[in-house]
mmCIF file of the N, C-alpha and C atoms, coordinates in Angstrom:
data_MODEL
# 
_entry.id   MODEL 
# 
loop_
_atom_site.group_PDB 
_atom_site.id 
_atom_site.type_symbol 
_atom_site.label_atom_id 
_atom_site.label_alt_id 
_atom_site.label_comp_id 
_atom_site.label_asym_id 
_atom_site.label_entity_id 
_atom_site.label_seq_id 
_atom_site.pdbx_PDB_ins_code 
_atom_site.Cartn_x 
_atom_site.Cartn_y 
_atom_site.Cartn_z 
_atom_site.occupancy 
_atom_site.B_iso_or_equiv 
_atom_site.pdbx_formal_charge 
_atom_site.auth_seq_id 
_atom_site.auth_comp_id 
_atom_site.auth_asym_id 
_atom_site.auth_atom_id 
_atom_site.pdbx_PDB_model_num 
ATOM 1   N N  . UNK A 1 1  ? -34.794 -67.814 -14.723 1.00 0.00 ? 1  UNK A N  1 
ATOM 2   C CA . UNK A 1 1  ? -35.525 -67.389 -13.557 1.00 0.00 ? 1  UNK A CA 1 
ATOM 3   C C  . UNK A 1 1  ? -35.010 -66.025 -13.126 1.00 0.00 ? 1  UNK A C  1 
ATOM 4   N N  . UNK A 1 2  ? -35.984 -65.114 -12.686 1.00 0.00 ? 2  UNK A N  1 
ATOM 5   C CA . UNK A 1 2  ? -35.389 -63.997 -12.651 1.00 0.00 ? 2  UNK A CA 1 
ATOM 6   C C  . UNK A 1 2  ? -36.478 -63.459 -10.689 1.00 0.00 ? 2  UNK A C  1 
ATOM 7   N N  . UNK A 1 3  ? -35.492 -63.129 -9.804  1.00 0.00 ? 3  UNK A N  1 
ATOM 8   C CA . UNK A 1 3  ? -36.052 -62.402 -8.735  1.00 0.00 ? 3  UNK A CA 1 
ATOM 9   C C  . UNK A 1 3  ? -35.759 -61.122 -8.290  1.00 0.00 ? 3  UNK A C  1 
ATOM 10  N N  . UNK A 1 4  ? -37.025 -60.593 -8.040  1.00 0.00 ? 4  UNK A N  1 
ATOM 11  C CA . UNK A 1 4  ? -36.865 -59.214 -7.435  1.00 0.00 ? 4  UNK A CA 1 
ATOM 12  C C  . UNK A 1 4  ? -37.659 -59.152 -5.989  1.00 0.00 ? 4  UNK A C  1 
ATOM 13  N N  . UNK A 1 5  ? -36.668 -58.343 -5.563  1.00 0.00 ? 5  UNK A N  1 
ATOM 14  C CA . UNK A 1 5  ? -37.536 -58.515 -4.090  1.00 0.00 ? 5  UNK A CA 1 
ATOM 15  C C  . UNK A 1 5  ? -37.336 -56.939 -3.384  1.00 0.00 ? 5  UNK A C  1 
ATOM 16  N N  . UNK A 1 6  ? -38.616 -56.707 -3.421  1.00 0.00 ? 6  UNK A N  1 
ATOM 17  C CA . UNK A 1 6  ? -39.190 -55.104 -2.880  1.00 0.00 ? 6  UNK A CA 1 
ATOM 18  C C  . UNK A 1 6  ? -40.496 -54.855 -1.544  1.00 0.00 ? 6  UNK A C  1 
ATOM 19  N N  . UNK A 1 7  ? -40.520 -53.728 -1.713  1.00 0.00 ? 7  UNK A N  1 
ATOM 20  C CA . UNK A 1 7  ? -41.449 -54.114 -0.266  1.00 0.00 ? 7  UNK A CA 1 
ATOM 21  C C  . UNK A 1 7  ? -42.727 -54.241 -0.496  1.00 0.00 ? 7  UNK A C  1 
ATOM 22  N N  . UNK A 1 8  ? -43.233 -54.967 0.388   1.00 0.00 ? 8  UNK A N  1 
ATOM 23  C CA . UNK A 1 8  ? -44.232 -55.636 0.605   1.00 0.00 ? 8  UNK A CA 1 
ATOM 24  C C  . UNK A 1 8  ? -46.058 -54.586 0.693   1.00 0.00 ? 8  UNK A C  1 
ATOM 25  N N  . UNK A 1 9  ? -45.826 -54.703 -1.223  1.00 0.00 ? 9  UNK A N  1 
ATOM 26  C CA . UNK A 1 9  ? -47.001 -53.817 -1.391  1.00 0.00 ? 9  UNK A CA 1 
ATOM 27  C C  . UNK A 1 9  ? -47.730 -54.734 -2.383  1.00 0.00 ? 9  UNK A C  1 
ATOM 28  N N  . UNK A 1 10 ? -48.868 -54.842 -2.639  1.00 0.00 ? 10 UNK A N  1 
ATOM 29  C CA . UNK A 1 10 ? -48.999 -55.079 -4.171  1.00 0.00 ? 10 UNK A CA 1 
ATOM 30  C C  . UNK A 1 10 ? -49.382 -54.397 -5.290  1.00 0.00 ? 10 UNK A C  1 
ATOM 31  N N  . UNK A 1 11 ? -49.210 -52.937 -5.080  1.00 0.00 ? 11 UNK A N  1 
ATOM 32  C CA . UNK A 1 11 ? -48.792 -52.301 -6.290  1.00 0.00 ? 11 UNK A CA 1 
ATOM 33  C C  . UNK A 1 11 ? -47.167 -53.179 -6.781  1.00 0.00 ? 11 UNK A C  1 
ATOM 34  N N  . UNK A 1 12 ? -46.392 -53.431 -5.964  1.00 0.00 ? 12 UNK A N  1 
ATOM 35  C CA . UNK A 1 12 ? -45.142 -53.847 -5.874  1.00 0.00 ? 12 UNK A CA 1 
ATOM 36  C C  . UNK A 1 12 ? -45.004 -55.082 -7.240  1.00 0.00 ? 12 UNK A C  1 
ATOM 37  N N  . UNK A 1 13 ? -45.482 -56.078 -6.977  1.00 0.00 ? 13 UNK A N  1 
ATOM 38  C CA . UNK A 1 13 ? -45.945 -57.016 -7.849  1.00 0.00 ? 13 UNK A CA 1 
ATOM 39  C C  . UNK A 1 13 ? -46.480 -56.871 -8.947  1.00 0.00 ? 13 UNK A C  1 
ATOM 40  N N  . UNK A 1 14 ? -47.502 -56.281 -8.788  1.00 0.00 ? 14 UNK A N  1 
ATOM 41  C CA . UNK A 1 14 ? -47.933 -55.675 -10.486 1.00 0.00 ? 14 UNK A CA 1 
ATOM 42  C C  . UNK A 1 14 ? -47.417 -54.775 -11.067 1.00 0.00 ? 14 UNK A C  1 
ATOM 43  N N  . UNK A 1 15 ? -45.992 -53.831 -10.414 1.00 0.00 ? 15 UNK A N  1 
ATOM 44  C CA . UNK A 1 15 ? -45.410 -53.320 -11.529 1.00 0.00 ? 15 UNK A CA 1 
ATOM 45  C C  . UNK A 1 15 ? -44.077 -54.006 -11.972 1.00 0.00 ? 15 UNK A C  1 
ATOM 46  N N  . UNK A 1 16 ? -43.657 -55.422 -10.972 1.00 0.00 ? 16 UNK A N  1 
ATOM 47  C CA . UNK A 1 16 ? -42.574 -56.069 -11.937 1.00 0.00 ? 16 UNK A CA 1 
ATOM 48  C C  . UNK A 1 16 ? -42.969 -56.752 -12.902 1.00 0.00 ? 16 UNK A C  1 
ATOM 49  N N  . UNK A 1 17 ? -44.576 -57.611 -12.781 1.00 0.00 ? 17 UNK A N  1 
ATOM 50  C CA . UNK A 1 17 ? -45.198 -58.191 -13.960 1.00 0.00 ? 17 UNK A CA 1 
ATOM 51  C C  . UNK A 1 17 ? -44.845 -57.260 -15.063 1.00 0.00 ? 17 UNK A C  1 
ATOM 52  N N  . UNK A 1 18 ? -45.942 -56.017 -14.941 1.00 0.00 ? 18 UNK A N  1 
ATOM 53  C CA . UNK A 1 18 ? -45.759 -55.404 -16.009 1.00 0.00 ? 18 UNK A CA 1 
ATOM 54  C C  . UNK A 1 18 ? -44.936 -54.852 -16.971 1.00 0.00 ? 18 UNK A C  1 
ATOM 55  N N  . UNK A 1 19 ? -43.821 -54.593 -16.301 1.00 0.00 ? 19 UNK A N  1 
ATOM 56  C CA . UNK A 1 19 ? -42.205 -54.311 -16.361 1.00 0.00 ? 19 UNK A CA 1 
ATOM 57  C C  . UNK A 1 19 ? -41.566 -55.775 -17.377 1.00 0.00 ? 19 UNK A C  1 
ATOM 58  N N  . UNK A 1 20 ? -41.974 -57.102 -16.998 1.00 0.00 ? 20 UNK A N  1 
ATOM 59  C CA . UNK A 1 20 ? -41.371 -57.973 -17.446 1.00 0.00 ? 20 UNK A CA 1 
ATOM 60  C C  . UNK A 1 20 ? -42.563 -58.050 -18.649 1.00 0.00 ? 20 UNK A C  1 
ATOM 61  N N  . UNK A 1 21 ? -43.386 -58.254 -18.422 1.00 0.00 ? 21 UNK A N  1 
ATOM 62  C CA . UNK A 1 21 ? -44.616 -58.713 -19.938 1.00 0.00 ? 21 UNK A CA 1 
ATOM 63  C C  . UNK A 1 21 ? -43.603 -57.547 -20.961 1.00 0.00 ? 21 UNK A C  1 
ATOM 64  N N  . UNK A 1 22 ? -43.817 -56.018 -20.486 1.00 0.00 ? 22 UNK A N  1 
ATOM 65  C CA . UNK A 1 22 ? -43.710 -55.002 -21.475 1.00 0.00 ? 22 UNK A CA 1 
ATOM 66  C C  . UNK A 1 22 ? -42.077 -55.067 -21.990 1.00 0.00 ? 22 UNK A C  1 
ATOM 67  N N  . UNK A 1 23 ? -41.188 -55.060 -21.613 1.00 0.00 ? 23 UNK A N  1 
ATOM 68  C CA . UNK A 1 23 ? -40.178 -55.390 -21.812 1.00 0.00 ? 23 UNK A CA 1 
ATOM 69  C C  . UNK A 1 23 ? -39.747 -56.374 -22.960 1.00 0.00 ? 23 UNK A C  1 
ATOM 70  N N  . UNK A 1 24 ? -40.902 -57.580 -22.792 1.00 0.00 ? 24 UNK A N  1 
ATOM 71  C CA . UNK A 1 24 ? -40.404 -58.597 -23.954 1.00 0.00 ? 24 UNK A CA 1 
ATOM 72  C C  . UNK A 1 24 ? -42.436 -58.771 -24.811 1.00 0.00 ? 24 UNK A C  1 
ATOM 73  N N  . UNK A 1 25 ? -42.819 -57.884 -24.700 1.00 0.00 ? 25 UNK A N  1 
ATOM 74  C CA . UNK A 1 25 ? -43.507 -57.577 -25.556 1.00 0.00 ? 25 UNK A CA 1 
ATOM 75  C C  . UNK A 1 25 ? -44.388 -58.624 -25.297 1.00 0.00 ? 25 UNK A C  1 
ATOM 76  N N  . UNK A 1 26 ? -44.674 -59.229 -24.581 1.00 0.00 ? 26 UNK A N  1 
ATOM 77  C CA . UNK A 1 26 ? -45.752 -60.160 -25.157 1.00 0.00 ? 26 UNK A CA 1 
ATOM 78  C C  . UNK A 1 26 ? -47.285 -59.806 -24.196 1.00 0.00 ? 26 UNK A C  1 
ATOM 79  N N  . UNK A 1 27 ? -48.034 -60.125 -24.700 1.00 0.00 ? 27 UNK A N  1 
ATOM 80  C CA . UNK A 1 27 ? -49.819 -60.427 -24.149 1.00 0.00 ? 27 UNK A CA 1 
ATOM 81  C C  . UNK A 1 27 ? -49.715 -60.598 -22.592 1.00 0.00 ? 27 UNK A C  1 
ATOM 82  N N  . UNK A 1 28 ? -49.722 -61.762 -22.696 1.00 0.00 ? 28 UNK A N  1 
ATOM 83  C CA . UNK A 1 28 ? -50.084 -62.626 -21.283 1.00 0.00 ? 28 UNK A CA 1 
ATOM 84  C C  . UNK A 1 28 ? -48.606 -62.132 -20.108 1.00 0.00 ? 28 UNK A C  1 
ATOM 85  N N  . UNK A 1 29 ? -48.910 -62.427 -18.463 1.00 0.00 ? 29 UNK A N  1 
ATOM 86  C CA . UNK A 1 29 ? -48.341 -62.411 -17.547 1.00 0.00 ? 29 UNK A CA 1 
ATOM 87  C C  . UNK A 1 29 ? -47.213 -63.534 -17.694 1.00 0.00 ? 29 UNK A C  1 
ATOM 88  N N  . UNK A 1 30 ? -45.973 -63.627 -17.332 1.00 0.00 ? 30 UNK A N  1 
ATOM 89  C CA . UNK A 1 30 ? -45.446 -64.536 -17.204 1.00 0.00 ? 30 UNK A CA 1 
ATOM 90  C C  . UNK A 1 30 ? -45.248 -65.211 -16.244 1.00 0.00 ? 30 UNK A C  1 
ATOM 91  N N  . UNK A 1 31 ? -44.754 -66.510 -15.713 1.00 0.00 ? 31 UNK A N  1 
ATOM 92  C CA . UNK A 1 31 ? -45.074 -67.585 -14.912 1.00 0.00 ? 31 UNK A CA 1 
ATOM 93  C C  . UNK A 1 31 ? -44.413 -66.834 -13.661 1.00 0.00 ? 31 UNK A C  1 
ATOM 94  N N  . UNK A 1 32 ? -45.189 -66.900 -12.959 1.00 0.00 ? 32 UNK A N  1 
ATOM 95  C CA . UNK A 1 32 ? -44.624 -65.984 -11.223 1.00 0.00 ? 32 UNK A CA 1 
ATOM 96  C C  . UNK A 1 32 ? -44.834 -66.587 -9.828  1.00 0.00 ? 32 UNK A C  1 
ATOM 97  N N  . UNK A 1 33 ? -44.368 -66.070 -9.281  1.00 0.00 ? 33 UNK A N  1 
ATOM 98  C CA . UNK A 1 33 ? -44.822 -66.279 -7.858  1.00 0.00 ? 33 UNK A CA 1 
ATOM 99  C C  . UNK A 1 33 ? -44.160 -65.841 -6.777  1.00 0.00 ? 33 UNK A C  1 
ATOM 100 N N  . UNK A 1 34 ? -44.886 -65.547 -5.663  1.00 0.00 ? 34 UNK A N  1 
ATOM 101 C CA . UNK A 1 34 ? -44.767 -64.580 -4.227  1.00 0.00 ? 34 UNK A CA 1 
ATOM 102 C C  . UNK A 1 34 ? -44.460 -65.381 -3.412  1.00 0.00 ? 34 UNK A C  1 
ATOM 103 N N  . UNK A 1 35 ? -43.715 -64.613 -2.765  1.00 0.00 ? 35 UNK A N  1 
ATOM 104 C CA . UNK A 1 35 ? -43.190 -65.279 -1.180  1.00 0.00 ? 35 UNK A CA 1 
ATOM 105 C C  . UNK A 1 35 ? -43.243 -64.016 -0.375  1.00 0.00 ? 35 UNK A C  1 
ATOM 106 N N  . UNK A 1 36 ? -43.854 -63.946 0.447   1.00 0.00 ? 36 UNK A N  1 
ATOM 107 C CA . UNK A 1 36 ? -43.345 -63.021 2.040   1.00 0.00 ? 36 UNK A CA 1 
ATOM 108 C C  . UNK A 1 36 ? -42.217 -63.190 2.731   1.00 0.00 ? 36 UNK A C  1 
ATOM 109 N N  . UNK A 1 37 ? -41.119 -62.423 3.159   1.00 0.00 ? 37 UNK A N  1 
ATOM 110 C CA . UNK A 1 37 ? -40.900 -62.504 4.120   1.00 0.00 ? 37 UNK A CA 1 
ATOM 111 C C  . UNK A 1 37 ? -41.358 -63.016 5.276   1.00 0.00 ? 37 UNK A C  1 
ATOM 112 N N  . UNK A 1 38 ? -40.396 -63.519 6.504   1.00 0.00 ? 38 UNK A N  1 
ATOM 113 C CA . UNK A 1 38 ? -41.391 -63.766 7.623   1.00 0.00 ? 38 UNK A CA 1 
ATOM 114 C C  . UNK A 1 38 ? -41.911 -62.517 8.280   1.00 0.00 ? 38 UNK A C  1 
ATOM 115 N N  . UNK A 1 39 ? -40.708 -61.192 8.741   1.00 0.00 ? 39 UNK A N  1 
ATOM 116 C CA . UNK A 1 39 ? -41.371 -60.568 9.116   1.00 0.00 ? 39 UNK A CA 1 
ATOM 117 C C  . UNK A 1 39 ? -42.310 -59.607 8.192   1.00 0.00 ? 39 UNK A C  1 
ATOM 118 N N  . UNK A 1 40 ? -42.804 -60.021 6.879   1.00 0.00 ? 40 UNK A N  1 
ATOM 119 C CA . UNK A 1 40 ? -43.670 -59.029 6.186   1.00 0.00 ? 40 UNK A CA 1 
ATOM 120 C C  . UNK A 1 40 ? -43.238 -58.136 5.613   1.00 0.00 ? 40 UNK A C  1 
ATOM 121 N N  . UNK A 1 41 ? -42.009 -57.409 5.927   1.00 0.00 ? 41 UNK A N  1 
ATOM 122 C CA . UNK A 1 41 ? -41.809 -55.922 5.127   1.00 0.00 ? 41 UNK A CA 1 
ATOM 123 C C  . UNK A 1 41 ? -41.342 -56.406 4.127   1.00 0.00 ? 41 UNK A C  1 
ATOM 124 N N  . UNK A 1 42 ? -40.749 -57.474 3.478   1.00 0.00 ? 42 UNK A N  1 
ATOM 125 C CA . UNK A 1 42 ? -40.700 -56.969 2.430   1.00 0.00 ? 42 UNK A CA 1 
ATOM 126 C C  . UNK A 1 42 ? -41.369 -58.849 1.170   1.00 0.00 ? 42 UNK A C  1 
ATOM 127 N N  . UNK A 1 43 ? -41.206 -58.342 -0.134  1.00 0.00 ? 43 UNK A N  1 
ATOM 128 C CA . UNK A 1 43 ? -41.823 -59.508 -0.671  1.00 0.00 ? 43 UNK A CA 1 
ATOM 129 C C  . UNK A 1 43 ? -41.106 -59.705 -2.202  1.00 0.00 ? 43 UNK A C  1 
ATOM 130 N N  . UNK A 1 44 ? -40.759 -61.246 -2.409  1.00 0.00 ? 44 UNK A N  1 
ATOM 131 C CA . UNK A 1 44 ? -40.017 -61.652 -3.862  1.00 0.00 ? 44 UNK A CA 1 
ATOM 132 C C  . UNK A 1 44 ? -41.026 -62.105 -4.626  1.00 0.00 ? 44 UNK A C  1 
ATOM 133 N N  . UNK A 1 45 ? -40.711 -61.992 -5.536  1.00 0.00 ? 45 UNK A N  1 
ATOM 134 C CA . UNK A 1 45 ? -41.387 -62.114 -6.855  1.00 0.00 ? 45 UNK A CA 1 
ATOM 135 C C  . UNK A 1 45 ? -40.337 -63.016 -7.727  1.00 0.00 ? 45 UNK A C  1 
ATOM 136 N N  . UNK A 1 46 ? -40.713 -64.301 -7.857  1.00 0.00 ? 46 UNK A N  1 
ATOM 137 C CA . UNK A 1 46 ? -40.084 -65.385 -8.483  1.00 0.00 ? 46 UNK A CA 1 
ATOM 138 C C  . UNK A 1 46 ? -40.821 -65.407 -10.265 1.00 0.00 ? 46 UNK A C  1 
ATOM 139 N N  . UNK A 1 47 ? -39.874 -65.131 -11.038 1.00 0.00 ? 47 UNK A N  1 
ATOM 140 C CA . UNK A 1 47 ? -40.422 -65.008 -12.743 1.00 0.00 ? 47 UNK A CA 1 
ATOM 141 C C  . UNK A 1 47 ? -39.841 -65.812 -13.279 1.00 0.00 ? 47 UNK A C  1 
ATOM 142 N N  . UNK A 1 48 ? -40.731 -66.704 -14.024 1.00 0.00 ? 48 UNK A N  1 
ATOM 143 C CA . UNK A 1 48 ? -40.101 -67.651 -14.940 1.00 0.00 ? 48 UNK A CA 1 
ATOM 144 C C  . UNK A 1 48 ? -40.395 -67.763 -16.611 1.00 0.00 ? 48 UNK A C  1 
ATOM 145 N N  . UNK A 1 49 ? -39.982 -65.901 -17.142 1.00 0.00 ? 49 UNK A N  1 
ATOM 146 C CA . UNK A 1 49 ? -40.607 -65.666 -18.277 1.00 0.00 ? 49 UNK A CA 1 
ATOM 147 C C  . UNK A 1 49 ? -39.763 -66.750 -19.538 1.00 0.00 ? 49 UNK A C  1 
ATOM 148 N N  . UNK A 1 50 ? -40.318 -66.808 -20.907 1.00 0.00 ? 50 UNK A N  1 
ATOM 149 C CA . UNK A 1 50 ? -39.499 -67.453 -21.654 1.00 0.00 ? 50 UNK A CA 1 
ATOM 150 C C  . UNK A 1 50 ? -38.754 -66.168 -22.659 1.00 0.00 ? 50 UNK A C  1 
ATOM 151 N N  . UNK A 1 51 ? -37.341 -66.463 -22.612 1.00 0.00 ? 51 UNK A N  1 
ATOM 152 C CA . UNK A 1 51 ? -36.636 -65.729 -23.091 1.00 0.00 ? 51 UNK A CA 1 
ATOM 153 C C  . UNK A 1 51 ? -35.503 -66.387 -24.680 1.00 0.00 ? 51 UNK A C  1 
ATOM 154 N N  . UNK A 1 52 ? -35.656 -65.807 -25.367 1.00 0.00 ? 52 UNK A N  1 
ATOM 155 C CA . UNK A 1 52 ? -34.617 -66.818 -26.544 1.00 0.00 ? 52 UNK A CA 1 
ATOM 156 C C  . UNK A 1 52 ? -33.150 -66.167 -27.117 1.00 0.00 ? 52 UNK A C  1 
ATOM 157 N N  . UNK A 1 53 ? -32.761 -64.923 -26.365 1.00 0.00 ? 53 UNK A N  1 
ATOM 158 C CA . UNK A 1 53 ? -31.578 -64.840 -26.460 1.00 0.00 ? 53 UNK A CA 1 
ATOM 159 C C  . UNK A 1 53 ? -31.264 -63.798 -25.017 1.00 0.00 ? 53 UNK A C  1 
ATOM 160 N N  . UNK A 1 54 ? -29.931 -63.890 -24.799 1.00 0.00 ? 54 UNK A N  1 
ATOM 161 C CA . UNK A 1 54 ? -29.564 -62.632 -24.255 1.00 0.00 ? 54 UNK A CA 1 
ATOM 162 C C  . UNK A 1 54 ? -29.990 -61.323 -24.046 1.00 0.00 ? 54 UNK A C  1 
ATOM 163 N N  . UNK A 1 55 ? -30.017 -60.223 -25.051 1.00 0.00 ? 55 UNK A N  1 
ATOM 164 C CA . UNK A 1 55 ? -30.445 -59.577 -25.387 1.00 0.00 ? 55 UNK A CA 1 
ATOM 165 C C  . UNK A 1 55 ? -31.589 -59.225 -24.342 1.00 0.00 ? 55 UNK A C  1 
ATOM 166 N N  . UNK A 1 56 ? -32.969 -59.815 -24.719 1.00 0.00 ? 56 UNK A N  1 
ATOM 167 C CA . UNK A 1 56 ? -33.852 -59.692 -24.006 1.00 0.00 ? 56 UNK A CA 1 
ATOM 168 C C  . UNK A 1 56 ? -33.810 -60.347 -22.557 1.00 0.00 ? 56 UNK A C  1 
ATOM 169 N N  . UNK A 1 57 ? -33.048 -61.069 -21.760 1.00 0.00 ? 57 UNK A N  1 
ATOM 170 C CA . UNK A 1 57 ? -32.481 -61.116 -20.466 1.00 0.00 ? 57 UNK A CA 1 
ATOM 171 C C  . UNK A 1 57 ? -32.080 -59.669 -20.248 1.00 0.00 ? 57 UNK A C  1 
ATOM 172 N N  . UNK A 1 58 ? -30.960 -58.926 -20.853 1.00 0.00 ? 58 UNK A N  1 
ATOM 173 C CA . UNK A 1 58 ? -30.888 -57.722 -20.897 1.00 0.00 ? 58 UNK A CA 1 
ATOM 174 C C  . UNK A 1 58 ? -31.340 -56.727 -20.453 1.00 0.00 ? 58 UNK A C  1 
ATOM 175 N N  . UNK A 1 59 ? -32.312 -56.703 -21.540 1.00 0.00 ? 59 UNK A N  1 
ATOM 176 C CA . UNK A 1 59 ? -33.438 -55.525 -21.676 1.00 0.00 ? 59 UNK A CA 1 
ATOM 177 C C  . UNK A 1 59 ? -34.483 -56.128 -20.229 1.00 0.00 ? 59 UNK A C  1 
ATOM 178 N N  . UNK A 1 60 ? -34.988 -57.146 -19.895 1.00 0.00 ? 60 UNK A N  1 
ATOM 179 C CA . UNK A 1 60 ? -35.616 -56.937 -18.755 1.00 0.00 ? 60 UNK A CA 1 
ATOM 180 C C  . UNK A 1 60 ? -34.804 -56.672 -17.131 1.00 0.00 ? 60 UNK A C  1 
ATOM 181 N N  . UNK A 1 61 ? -33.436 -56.995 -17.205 1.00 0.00 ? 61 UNK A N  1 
ATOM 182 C CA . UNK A 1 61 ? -33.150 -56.631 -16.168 1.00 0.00 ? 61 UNK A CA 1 
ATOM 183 C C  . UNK A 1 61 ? -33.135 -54.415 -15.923 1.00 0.00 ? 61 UNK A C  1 
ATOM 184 N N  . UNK A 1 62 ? -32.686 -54.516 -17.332 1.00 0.00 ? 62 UNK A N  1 
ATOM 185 C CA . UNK A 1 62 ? -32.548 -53.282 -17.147 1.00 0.00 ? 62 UNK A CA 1 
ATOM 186 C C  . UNK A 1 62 ? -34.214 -52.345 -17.239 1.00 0.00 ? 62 UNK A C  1 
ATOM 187 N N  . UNK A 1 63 ? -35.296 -52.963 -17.522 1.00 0.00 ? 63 UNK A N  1 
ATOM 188 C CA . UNK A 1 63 ? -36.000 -52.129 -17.148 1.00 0.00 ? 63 UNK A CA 1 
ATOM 189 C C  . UNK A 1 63 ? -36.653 -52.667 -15.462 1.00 0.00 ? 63 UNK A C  1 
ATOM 190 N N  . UNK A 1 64 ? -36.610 -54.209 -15.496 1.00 0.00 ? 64 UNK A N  1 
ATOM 191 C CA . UNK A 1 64 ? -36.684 -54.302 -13.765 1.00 0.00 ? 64 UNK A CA 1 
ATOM 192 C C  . UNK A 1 64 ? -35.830 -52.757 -12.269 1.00 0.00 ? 64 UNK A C  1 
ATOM 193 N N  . UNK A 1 65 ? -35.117 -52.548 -13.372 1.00 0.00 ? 65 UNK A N  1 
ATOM 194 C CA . UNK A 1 65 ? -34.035 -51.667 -12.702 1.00 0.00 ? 65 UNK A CA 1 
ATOM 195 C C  . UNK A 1 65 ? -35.111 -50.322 -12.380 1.00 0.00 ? 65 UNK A C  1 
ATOM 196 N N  . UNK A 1 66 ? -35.523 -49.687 -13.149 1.00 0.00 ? 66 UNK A N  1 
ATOM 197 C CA . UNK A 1 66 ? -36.420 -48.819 -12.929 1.00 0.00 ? 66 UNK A CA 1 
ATOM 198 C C  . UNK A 1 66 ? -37.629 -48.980 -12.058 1.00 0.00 ? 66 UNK A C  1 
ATOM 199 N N  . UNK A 1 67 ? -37.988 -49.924 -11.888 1.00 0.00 ? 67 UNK A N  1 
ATOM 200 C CA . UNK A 1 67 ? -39.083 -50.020 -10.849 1.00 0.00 ? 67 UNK A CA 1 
ATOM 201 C C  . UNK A 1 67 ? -38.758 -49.382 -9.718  1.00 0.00 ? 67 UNK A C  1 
ATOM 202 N N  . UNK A 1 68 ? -40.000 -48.810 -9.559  1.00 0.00 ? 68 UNK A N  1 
ATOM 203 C CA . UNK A 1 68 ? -40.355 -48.090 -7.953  1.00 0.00 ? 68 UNK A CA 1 
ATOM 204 C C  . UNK A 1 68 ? -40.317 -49.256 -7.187  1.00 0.00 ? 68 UNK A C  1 
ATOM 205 N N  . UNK A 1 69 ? -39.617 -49.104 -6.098  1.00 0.00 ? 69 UNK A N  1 
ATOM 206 C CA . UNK A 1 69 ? -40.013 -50.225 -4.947  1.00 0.00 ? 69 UNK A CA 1 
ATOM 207 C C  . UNK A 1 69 ? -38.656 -51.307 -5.213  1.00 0.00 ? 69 UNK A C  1 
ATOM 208 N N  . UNK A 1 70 ? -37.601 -51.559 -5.952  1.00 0.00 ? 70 UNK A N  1 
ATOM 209 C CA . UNK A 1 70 ? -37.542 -52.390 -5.658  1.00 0.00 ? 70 UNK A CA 1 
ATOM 210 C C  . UNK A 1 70 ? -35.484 -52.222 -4.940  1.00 0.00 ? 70 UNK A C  1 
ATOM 211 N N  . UNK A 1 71 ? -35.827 -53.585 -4.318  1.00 0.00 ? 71 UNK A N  1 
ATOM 212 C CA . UNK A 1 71 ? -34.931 -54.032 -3.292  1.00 0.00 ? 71 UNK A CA 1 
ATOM 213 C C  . UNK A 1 71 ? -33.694 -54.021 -3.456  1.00 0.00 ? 71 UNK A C  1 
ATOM 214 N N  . UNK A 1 72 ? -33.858 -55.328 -4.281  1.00 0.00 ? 72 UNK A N  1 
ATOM 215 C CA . UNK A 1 72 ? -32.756 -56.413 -4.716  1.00 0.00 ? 72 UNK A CA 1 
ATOM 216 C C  . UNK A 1 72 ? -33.402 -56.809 -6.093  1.00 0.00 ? 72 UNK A C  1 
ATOM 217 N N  . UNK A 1 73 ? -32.374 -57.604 -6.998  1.00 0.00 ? 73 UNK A N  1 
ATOM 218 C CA . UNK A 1 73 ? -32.500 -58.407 -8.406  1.00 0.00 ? 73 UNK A CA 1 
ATOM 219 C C  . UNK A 1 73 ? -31.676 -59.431 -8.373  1.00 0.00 ? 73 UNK A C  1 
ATOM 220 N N  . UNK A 1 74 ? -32.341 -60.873 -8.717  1.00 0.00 ? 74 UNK A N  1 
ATOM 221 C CA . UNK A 1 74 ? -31.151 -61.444 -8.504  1.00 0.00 ? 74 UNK A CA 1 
ATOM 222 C C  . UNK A 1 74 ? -31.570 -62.319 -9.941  1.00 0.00 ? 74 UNK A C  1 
# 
């Protein structure tokens, strides 16, 4: 499980998807989901991509790292 939490845009969201799909190469979105804050500014992004070694844990944190917008990684 992997979270990032940035502010509360949704360009915000569709560039950690994309960040995580492109990263480990595959087609489809991987398993996600949003939460708000209460007061709104800002928003997590819960990912539950499938990963089969290290390596690519790796490589997506470190391109999560580059995203515009974001917060925190946890």
């Amino acid at each position: 499980m992997i979270k990032a939490i940035g502010w509360n845009e949704r360009a915000f969201v569709e560039r950690i998807i994309e960040a995580v799909r492109d990263s480990l190469e595959q087609p489809h979105d991987p398993p996600y989901r949003v939460r708000e804050t209460p007061g709104g500014r800002h928003v997590a992004v819960t990912l539950e991509p499938y990963m089969t070694c290290a390596e690519q844990v790796l490589a997506v944190y470190a391109r999560l790292r580059t995203v515009e917008g974001v917060v925190m990684l946890l």
